[in-house]
Every structure is written in structure tokens, then in C-alpha cells.
Biopython code that builds the backbone (N, CA, C, O; Angstrom):
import numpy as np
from Bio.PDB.StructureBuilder import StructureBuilder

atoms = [
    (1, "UNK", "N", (167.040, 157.490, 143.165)),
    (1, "UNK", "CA", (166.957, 156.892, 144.472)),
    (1, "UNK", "C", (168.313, 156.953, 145.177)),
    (1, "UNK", "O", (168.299, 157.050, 146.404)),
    (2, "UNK", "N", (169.484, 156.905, 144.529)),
    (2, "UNK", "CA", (170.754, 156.785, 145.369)),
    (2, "UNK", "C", (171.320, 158.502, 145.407)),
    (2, "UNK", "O", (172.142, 158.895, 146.235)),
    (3, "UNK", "N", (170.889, 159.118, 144.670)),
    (3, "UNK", "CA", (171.126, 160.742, 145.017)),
    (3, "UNK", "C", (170.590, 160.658, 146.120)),
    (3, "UNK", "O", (171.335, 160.449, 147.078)),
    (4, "UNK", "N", (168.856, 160.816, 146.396)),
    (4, "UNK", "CA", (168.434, 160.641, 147.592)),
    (4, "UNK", "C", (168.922, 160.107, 148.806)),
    (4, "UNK", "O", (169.111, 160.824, 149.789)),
    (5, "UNK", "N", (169.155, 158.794, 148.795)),
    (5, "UNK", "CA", (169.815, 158.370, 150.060)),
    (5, "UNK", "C", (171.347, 158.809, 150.247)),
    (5, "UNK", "O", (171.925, 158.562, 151.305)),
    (6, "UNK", "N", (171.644, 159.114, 149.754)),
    (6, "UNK", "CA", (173.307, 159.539, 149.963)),
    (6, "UNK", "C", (173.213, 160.943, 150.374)),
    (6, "UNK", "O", (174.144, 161.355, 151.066)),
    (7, "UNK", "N", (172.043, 161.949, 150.012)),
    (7, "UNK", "CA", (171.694, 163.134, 150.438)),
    (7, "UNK", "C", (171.122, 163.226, 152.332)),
    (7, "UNK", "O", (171.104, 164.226, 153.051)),
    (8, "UNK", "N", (170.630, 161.478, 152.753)),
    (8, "UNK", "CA", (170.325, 161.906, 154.275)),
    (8, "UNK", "C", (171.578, 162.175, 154.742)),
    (8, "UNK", "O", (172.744, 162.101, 154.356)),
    (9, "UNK", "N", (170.541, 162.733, 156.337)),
    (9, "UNK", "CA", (172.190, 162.410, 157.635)),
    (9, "UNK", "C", (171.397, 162.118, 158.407)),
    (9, "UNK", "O", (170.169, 162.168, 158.349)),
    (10, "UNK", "N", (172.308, 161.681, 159.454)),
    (10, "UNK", "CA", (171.690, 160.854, 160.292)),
    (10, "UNK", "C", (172.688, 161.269, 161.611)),
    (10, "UNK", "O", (173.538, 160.397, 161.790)),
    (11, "UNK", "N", (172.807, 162.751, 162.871)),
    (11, "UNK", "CA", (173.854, 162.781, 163.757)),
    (11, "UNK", "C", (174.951, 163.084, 162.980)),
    (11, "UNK", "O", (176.057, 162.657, 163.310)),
    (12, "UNK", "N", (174.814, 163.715, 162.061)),
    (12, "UNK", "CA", (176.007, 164.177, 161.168)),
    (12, "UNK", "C", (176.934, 163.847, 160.434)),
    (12, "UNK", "O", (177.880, 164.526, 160.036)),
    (13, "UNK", "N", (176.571, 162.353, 160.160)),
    (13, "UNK", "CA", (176.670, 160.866, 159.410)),
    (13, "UNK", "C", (175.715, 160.586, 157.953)),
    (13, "UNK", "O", (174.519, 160.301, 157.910)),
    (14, "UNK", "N", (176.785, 160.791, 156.662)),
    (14, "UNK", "CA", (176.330, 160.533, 155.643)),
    (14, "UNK", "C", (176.238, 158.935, 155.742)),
    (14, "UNK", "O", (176.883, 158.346, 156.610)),
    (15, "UNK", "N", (175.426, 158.251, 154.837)),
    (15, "UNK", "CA", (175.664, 156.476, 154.845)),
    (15, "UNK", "C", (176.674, 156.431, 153.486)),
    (15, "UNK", "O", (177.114, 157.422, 152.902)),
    (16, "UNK", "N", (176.882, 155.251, 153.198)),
    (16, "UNK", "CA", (177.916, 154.725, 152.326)),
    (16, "UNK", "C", (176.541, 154.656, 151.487)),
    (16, "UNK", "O", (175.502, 154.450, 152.115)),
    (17, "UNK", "N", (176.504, 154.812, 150.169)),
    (17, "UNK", "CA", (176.053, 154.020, 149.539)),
    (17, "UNK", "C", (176.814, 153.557, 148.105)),
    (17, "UNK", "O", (177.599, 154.221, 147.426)),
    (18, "UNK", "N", (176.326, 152.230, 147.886)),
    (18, "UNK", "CA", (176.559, 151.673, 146.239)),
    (18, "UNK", "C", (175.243, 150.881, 145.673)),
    (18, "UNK", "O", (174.207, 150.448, 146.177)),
    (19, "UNK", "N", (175.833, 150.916, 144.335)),
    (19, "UNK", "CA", (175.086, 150.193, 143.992)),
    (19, "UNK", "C", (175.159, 149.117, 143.515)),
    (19, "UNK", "O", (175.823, 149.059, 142.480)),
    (20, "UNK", "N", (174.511, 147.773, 144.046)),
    (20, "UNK", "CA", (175.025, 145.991, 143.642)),
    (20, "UNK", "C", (174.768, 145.723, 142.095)),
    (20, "UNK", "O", (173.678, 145.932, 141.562)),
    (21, "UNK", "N", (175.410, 145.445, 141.715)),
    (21, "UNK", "CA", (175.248, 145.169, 140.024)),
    (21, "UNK", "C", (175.259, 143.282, 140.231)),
    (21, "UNK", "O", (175.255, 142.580, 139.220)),
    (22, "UNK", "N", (175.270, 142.797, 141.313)),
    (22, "UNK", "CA", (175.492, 141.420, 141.669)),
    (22, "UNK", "C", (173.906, 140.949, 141.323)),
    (22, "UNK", "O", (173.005, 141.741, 141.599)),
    (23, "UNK", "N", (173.556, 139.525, 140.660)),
    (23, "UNK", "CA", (172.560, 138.963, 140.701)),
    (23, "UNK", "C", (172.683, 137.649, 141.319)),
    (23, "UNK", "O", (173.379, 136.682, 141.010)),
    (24, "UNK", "N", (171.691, 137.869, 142.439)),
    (24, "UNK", "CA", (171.413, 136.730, 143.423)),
    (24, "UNK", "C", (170.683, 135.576, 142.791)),
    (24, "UNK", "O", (169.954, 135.806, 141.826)),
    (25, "UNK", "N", (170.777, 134.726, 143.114)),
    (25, "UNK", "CA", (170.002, 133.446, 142.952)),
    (25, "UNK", "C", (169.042, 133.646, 143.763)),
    (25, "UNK", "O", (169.066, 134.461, 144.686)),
    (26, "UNK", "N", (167.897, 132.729, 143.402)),
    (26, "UNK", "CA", (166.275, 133.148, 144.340)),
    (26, "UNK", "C", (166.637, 131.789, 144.997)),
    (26, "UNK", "O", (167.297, 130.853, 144.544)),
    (27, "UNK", "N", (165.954, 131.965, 146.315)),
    (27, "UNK", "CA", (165.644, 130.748, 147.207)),
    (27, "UNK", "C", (166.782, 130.586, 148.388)),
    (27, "UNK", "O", (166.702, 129.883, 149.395)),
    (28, "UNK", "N", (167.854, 131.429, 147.978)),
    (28, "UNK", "CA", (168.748, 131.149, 148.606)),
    (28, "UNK", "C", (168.632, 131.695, 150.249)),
    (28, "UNK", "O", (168.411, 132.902, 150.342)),
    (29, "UNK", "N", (168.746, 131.014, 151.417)),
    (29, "UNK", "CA", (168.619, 131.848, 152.528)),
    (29, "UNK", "C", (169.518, 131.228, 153.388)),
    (29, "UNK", "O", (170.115, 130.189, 153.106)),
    (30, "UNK", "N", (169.656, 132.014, 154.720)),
    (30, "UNK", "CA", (171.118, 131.981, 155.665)),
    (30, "UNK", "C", (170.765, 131.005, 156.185)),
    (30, "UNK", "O", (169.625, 130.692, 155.841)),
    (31, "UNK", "N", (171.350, 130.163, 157.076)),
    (31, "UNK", "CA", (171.066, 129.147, 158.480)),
    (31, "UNK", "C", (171.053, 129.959, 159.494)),
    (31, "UNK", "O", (171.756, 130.960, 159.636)),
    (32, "UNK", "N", (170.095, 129.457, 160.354)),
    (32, "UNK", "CA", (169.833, 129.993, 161.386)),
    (32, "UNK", "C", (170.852, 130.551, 162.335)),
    (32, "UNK", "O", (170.374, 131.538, 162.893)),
    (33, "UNK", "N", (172.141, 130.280, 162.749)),
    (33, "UNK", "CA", (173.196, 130.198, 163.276)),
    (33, "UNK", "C", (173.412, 131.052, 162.449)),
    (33, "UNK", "O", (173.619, 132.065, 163.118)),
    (34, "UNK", "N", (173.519, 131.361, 161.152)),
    (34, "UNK", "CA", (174.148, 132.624, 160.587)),
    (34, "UNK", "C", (173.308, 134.073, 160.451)),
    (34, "UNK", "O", (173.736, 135.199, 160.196)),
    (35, "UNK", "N", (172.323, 133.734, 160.645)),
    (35, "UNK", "CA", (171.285, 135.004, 160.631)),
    (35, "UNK", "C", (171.341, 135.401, 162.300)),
    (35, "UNK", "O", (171.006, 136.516, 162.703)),
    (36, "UNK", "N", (171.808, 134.330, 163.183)),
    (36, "UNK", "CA", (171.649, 134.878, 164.551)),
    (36, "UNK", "C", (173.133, 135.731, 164.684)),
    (36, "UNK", "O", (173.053, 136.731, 165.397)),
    (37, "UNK", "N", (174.401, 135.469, 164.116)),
    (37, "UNK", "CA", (175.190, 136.386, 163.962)),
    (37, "UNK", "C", (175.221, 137.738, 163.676)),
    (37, "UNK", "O", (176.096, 138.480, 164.123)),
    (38, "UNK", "N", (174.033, 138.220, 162.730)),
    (38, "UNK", "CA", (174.039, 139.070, 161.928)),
    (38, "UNK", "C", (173.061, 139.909, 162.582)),
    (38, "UNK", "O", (173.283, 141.120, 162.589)),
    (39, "UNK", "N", (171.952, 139.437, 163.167)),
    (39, "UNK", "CA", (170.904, 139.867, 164.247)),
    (39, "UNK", "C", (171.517, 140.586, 165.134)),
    (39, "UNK", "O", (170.862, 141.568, 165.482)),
    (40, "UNK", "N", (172.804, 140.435, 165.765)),
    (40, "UNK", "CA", (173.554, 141.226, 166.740)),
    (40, "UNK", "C", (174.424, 142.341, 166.990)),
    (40, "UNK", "O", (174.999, 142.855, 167.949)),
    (41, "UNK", "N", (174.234, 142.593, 165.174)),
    (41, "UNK", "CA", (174.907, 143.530, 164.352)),
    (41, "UNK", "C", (174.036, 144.476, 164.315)),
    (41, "UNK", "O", (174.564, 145.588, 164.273)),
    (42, "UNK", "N", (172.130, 144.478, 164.314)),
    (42, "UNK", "CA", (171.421, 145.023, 164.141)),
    (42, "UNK", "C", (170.704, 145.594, 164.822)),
    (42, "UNK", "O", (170.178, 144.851, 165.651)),
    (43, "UNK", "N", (170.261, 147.120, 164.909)),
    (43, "UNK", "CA", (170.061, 147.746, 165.620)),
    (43, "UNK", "C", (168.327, 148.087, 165.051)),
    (43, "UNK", "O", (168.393, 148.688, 163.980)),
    (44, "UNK", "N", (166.992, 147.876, 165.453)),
    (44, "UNK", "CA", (165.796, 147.972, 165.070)),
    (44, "UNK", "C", (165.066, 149.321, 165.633)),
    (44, "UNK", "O", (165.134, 149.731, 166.791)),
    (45, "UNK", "N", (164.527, 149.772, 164.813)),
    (45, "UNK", "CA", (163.760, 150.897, 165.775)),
    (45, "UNK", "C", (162.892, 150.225, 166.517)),
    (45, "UNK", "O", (162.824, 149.023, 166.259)),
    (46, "UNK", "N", (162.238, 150.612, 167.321)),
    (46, "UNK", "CA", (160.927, 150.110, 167.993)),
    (46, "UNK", "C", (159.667, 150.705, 167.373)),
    (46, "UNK", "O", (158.603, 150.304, 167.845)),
    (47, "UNK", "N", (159.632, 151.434, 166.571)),
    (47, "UNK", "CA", (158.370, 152.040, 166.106)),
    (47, "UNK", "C", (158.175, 151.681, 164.704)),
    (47, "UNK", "O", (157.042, 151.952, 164.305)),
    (48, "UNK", "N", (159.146, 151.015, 163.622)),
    (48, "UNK", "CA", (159.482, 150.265, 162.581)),
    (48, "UNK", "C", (160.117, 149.154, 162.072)),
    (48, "UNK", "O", (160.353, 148.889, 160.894)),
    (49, "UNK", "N", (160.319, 148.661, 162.859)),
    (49, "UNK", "CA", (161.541, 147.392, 163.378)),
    (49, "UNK", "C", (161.775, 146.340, 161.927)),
    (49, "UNK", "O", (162.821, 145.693, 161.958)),
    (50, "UNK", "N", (161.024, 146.170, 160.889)),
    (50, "UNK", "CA", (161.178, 145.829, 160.364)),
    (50, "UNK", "C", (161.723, 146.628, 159.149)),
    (50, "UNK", "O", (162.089, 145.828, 158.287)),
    (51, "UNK", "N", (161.941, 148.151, 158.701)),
    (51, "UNK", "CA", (162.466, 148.687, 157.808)),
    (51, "UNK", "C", (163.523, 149.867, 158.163)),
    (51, "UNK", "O", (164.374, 150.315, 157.394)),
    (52, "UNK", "N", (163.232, 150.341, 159.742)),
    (52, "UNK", "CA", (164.025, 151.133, 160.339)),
    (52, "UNK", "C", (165.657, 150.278, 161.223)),
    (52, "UNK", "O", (165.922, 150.071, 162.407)),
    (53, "UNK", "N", (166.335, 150.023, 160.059)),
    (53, "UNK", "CA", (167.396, 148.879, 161.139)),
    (53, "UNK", "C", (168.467, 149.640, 160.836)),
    (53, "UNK", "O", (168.491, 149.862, 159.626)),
    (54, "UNK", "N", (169.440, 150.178, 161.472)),
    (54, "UNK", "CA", (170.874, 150.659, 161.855)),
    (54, "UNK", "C", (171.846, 149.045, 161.839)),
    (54, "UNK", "O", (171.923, 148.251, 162.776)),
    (55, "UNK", "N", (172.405, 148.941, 160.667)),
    (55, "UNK", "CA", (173.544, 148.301, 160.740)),
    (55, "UNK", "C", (175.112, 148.534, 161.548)),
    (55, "UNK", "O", (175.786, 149.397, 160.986)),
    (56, "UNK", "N", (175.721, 147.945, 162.673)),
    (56, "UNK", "CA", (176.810, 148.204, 162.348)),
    (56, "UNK", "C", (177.616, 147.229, 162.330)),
    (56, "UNK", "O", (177.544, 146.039, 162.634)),
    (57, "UNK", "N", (178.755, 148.220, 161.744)),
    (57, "UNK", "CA", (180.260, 146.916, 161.519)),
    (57, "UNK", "C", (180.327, 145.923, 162.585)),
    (57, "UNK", "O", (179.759, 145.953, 163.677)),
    (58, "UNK", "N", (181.247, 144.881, 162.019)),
    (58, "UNK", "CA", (181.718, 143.852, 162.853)),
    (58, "UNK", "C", (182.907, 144.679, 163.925)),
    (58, "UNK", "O", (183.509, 144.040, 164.788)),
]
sb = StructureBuilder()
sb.init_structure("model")
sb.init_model(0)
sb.init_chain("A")
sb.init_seg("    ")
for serial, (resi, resn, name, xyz) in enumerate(atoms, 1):
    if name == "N":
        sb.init_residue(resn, " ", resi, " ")
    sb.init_atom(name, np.array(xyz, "f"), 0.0, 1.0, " ", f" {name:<3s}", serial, name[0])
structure = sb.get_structure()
């Protein structure tokens, strides 16, 4: 899976990828005020909006 994604482009733009070896705790979720930060960072397709999202930097 990470050969794969590191193999797209996207405009002539490889993505970063890694891989998280981090284990999350379940249940845990942002405050609203912090997810609306992060929302503004995010760029949605309109035809997938929920799996097609363009991150960018701060």
C-alpha cells in the first residue's frame, strides 16, 4: 500500500508518505474549535468530499 501511494502524482507532485507506528487511544476526538481550525486547512473534492481531501500546510 505505501509503494502504491508514494508511486501517485498529482501536477507533478509526489505526496510525503510515512508510516505511523503511533497507537492511538479509541474515543479520543478534537473540540470543535479545533477541528474548525483544521477544516480550513482542507481542501474537499466536490464529487468525493469525504475521501478526496487535499491537505495543506499551515
Amino acid at each position: 500500500m505505501l509503494a502504491w501511494a508514494q508511486s501517485m502524482i498529482s501536477k507533478g507532485i509526489h505526496p510525503i508518505i510515512e508510516l505511523s507506528q503511533k497507537t492511538y487511544q479509541r474515543g479520543i476526538s478534537l473540540t470543535k474549535k479545533a477541528m474548525r481550525e483544521i477544516e480550513k486547512r482542507l481542501e474537499r473534492d466536490p464529487l468525493l468530499p469525504k475521501w478526496d481531501i487535499l491537505i495543506r500546510p499551515n
